[in-house]
C-alpha positions as CSV (number, residue, x, y, z in Angstrom):
1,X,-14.4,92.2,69.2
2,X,-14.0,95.9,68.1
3,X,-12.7,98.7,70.5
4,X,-15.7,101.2,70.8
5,X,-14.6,103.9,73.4
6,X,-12.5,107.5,72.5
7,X,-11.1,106.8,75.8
8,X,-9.7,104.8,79.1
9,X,-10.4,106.3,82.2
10,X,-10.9,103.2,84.0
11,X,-11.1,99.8,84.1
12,X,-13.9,100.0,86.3
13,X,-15.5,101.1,82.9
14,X,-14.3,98.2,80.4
15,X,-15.5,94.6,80.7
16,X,-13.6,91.3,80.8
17,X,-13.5,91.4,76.9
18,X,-12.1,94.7,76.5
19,X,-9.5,94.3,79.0
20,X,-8.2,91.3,77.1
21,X,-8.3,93.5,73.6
22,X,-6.0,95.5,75.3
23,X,-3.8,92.9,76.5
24,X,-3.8,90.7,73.2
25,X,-3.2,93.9,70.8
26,X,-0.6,94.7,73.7
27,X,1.2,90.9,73.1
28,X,1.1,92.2,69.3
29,X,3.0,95.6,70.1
30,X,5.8,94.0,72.5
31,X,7.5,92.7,69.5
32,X,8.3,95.8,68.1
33,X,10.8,97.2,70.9
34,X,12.7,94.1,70.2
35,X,13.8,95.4,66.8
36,X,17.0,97.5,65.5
37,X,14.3,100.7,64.3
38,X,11.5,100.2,66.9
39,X,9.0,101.8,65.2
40,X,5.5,101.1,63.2
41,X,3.7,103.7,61.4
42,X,-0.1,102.8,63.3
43,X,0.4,106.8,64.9
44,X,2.1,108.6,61.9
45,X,0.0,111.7,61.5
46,X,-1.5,112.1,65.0
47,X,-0.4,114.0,68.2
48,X,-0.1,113.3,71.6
49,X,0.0,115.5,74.4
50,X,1.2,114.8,77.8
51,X,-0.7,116.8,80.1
52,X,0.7,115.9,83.6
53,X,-0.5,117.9,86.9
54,X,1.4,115.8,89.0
55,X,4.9,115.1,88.7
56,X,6.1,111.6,87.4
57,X,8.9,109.8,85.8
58,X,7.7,106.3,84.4
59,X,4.6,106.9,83.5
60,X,4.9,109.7,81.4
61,X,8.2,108.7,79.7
62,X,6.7,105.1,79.0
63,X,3.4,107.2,76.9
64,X,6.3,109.4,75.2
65,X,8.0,106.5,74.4
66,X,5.1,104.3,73.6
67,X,3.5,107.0,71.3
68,X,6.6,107.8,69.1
69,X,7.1,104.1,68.9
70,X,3.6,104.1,66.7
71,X,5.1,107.4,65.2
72,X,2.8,109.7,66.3
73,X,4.0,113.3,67.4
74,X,4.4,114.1,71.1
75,X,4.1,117.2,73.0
76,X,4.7,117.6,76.9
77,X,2.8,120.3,78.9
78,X,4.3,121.2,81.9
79,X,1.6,122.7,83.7
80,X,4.2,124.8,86.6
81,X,4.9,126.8,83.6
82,X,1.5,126.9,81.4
83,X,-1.8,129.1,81.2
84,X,-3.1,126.9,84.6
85,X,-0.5,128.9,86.7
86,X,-2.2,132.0,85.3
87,X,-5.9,130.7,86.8
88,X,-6.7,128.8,83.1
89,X,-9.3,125.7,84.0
90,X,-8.7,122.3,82.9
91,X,-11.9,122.3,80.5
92,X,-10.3,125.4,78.5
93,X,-7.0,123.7,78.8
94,X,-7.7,120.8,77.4
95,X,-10.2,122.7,73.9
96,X,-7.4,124.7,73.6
97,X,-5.0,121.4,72.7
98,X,-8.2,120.0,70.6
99,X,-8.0,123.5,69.1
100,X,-4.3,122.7,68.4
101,X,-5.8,119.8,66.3
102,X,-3.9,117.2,68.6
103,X,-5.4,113.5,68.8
104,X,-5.2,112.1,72.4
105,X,-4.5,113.8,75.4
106,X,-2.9,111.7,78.1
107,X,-3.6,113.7,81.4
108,X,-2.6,113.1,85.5
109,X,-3.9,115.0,87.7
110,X,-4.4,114.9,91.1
111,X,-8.6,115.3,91.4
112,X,-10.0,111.9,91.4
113,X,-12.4,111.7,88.5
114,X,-10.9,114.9,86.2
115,X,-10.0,112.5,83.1
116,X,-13.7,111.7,83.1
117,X,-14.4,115.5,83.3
118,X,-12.3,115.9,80.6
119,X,-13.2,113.3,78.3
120,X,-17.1,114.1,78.6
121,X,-15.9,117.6,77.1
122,X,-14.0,116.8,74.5
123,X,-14.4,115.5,70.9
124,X,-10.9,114.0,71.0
125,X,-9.8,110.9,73.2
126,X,-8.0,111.4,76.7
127,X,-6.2,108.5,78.3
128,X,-6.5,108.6,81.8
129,X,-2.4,108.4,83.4
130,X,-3.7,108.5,87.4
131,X,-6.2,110.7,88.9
132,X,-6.5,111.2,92.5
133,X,-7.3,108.1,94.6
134,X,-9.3,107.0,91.9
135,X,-7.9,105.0,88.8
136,X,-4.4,104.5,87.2
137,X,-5.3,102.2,85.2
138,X,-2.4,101.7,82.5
139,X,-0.5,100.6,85.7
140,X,-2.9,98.2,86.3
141,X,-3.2,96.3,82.6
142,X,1.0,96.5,82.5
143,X,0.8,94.5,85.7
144,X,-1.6,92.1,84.3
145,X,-0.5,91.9,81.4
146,X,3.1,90.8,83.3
147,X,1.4,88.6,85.2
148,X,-0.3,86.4,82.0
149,X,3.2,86.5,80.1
150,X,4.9,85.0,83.3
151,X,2.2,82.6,84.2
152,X,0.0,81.8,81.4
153,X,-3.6,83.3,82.9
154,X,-4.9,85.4,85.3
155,X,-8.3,83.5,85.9
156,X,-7.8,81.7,89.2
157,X,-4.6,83.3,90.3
158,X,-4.6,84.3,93.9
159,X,-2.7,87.8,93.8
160,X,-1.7,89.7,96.9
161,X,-1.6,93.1,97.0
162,X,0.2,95.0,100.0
163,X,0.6,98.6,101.3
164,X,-1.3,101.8,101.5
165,X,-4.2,100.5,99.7
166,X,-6.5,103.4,101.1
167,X,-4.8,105.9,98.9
168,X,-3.6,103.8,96.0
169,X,-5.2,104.3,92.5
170,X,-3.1,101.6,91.5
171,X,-5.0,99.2,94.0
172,X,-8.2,100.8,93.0
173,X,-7.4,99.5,89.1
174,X,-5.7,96.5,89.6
175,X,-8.6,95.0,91.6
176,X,-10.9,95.9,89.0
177,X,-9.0,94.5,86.3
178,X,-7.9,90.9,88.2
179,X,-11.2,90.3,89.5
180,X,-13.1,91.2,86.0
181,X,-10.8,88.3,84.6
182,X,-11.3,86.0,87.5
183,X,-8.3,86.0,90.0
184,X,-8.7,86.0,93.3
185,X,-7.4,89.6,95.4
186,X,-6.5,89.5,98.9
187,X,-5.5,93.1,100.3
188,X,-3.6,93.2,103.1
189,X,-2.5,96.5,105.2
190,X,-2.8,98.4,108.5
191,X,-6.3,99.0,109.5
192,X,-5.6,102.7,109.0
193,X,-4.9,102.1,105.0
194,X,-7.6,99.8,104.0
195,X,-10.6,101.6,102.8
196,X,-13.7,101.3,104.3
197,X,-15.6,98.8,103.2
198,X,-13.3,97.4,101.0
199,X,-14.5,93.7,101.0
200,X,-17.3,94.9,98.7
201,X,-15.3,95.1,95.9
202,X,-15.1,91.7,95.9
203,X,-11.5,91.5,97.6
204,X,-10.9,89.7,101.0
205,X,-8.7,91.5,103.4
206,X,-5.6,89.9,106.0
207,X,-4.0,92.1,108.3
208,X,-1.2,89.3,108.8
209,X,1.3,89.2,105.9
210,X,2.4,86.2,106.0
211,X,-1.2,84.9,106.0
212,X,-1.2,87.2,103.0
213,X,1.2,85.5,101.3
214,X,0.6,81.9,102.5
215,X,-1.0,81.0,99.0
216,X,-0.2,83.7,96.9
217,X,1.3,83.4,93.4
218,X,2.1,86.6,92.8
219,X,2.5,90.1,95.6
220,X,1.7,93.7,94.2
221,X,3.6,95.8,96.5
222,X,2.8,99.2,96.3
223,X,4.5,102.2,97.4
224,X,3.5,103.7,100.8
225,X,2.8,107.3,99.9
226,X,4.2,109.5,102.9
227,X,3.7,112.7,101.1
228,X,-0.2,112.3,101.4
229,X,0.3,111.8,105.2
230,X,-1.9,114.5,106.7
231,X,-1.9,114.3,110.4
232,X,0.7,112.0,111.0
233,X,-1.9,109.3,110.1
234,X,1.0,106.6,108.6
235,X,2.5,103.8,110.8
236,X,5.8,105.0,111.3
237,X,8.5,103.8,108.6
238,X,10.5,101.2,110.6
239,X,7.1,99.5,112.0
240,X,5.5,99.5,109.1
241,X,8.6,97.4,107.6
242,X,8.9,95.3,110.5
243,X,5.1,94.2,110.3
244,X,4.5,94.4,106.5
245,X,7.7,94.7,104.2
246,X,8.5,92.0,101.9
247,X,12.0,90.2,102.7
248,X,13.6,87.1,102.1
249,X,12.6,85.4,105.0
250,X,8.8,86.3,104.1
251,X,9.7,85.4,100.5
252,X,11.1,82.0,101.9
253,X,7.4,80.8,103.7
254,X,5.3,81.7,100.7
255,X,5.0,79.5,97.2
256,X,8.8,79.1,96.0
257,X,8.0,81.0,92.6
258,X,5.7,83.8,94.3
259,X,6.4,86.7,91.7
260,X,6.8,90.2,93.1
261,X,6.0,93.4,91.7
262,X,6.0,96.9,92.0
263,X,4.6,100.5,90.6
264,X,7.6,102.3,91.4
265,X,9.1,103.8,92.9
266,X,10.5,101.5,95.8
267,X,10.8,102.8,99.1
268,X,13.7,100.2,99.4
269,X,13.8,99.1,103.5
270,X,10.1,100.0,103.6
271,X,8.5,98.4,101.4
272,X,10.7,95.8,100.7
273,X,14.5,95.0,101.0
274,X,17.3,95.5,98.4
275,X,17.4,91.7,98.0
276,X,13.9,90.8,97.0
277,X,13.4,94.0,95.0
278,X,16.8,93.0,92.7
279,X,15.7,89.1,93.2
280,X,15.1,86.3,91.4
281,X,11.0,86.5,91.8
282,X,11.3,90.3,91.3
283,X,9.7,91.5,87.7
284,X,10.0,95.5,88.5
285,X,11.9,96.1,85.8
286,X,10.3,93.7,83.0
287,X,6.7,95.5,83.9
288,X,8.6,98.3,83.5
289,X,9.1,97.5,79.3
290,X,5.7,96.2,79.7
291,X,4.7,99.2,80.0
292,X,5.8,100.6,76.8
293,X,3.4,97.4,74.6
294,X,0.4,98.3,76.7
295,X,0.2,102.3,76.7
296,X,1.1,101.7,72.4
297,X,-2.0,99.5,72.5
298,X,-4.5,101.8,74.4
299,X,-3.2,104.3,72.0
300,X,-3.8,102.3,69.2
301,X,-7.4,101.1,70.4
302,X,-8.4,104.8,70.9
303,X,-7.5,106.6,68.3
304,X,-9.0,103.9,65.9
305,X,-12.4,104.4,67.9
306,X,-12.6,107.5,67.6
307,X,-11.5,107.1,63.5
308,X,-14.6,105.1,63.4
309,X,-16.8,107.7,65.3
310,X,-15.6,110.3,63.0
């Protein structure tokens, strides 16, 4: 099939069959970070800006990295010392860098649904890098795209997926994406994190992890994010490990091979324990370079769509 869309703002959006474009022309891409000059000219001649609201390490060095990979020129905005500190909106932000002539703009921000604001503004394609509560959904085809390299599909897996799912775009994308291509989700968190009506997304919840991870081949542990905690509404830290962090002796009643991942950044002794986040069934750092052959292949896919729009 043929990629259609100027954008990704969510894989809410995309069906089965797109989300598998993206992971096969990702497969395609991996290879090239593997040689001496990792570089292919698919990008040479286009611009990229990194428009980030929020602040963030991986996410916005893995674009950088994935779009000078495809050659294509990159510019960061940090917006603490842009036109938005002087009152500039994000609609005139963002004509202004389609004024500049750039190609993609790659945006975070921390109002759940402003990439889709964006995009439906703009001639040029914006990639959506996390937006509120609402979608991160890069994260999301990285960590299925880990999952199908390490065990061969994704239709039929039972994946567990652990923390504060209530405020976790990450959650949010990932159980679009793994139950569009047939896995089966099973959320599992303190009452207070799980969203209301959550079931309806087609996930089933367990408030017991080691019920969680009873059958699971692979857990999705995602970062409990204190900062958001208005009203001391978060199980206090030590609890919260006690009850639901992933250790060895968790590790040792679930499926031998269970594979164990992770958005970044750990909250080591929280989350999980030093030993099962540098362990054998730990992949943190290989989604990590997955990362890289998945963001060069949604760049790929929409800058060619919006070629054949143009």
């Amino acid at each position: 099939m043929a990629w259609n869309k100027k954008d990704l703002l969510g894989l809410e959006y995309l069906t089965a069959e797109e989300i598998n474009l993206i992971l096969d022309t990702a497969e395609s891409f991996k290879e090239v970070s593997s040689r001496e000059i990792k570089k292919v000219p698919a990008l040479r001649g286009k611009t990229a800006v990194n428009l980030f609201y929020e602040p963030s390490t991986r996410t916005r060095v893995s674009f950088e990295v994935a779009a000078k990979r495809l050659s294509a020129d990159v510019i960061n905005i940090a917006t603490e010392t842009s036109s938005v500190r002087k009152g500039e909106t994000l609609i005139d932000t963002g004509r202004n860098i389609q004024a500049l002539k750039a190609d993609i703009i790659i945006m975070r921000h921390n109002c759940s649904g402003a990439a889709n604001m964006l995009a439906r503004a703009l001639d040029i394609s914006v990639v959506n890098a996390g937006d509120g509560w609402h979608e991160h959904p890069t994260q999301a085809l990285l960590d299925i795209f880990t999952l199908k390299e390490k065990l061969g599909k994704i239709e039929g897996l039972n994946i567990t997926i652990v923390g504060d799912i209530a405020h976790s775009r990450v959650a949010r994308s990932n159980i679009w994406g793994l139950t569009k291509l047939g896995a089966k989700v099973t959320v599992c968190a303190p009452e207070i994190l799980l969203p209301l009506e959550i079931e309806k997304t087609g996930v089933k919840c367990a408030s017991n992890i080691d019920e969680a991870l009873k059958n699971a081949d692979a857990v999705n542990v995602l970062r409990m994010q204190f900062e958001r905690d208005l009203g001391a509404a978060f199980p206090e830290q030590l609890e919260y490990y006690k009850k639901y962090g992933i250790t060895e002796e968790r590790l040792a009643k679930a499926k031998k091979n269970i594979i164990v991942m992770h958005p970044g950044p750990i909250n080591r002794g929280i989350e999980m324990s030093s030993e099962v986040a540098d362990g054998a069934n730990s992949v943190i750092l290989e989604q990590v370079t997955n990362g890289i052959a998945v963001r060069m292949a949604v760049l790929f896919l929409v800058s060619q769509a919006k070629e054949i729009k143009a």
